[in-house]
C-alpha positions as CSV (number, residue, x, y, z in Angstrom):
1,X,-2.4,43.1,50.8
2,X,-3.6,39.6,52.1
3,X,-2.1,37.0,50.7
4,X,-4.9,34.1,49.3
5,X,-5.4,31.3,46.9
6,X,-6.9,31.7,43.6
7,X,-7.5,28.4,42.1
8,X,-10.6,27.7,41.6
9,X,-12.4,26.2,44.3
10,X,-9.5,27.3,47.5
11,X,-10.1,29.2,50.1
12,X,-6.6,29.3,51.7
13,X,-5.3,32.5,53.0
14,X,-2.2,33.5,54.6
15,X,-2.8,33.7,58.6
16,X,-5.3,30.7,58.7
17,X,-4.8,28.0,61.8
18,X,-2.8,25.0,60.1
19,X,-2.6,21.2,61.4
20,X,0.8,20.7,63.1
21,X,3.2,19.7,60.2
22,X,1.1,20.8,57.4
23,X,3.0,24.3,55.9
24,X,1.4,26.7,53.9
25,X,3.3,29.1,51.3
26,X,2.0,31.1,48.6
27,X,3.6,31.5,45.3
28,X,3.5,34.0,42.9
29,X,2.5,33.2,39.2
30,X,5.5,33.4,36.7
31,X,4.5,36.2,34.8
32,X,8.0,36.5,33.9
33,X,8.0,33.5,31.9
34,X,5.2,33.2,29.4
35,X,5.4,29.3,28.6
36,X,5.9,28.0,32.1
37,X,2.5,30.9,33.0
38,X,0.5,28.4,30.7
39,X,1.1,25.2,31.8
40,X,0.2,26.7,35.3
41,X,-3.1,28.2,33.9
42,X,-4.2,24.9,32.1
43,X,-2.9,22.8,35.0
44,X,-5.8,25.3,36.7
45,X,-8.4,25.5,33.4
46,X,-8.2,29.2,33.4
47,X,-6.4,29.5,29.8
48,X,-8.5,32.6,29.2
49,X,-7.4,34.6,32.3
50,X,-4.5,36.7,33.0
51,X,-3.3,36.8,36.5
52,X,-1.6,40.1,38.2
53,X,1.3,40.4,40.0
54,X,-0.6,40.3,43.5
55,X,-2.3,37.0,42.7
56,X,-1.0,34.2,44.5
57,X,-1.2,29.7,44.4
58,X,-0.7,28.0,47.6
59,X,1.4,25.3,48.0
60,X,-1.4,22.7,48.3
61,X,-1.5,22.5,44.8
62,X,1.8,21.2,44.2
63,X,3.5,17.9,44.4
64,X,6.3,17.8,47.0
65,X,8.8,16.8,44.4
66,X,8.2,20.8,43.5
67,X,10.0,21.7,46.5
68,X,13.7,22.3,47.3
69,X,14.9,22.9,50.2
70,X,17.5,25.5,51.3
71,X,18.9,26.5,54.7
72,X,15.7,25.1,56.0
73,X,13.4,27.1,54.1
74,X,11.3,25.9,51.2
75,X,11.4,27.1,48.0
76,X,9.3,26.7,44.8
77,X,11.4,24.7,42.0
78,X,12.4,26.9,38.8
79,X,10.5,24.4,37.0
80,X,7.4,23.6,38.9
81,X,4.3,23.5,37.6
82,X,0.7,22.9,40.3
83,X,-0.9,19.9,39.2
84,X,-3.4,19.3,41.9
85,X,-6.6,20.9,41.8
């Protein structure tokens, strides 16, 4: 399955031709952790949807302080939450 975006108003998809420099990751939404799971969706203004486990947020929606950074790959911060939309 295609990795894409779902907030509102993104059209990034895995696979699409990227500036030089300017990553792009997807990240899962923590269904695992119900309070964290609302911040994202009011971060997004979707209180009233439920997202599945194939739904995805790209990393342009998060501040780079939401990174870490291990053996030169990025990861998404426990904590994180998107806040640009």
């Amino acid at each position: 399955m295609p990795k894409y975006c779902r907030a509102p108003h993104c059209s990034n998809a895995a696979g699409q031709a990227r500036p030089p420099g300017r990553r792009l990751s997807f990240y899962k939404f923590p269904l695992h952790d119900a309070a964290r799971l609302r911040q994202w969706l009011a971060q997004m203004r979707q209180e009233n949807w439920v997202p599945t486990r194939h739904q995805h947020l790209c990393s342009d929606h998060f501040e780079p302080s939401c990174f870490q950074y291990r053996w030169g790959v990025r990861y998404l911060r426990p904590d994180a939450v998107p806040t640009i939309f």
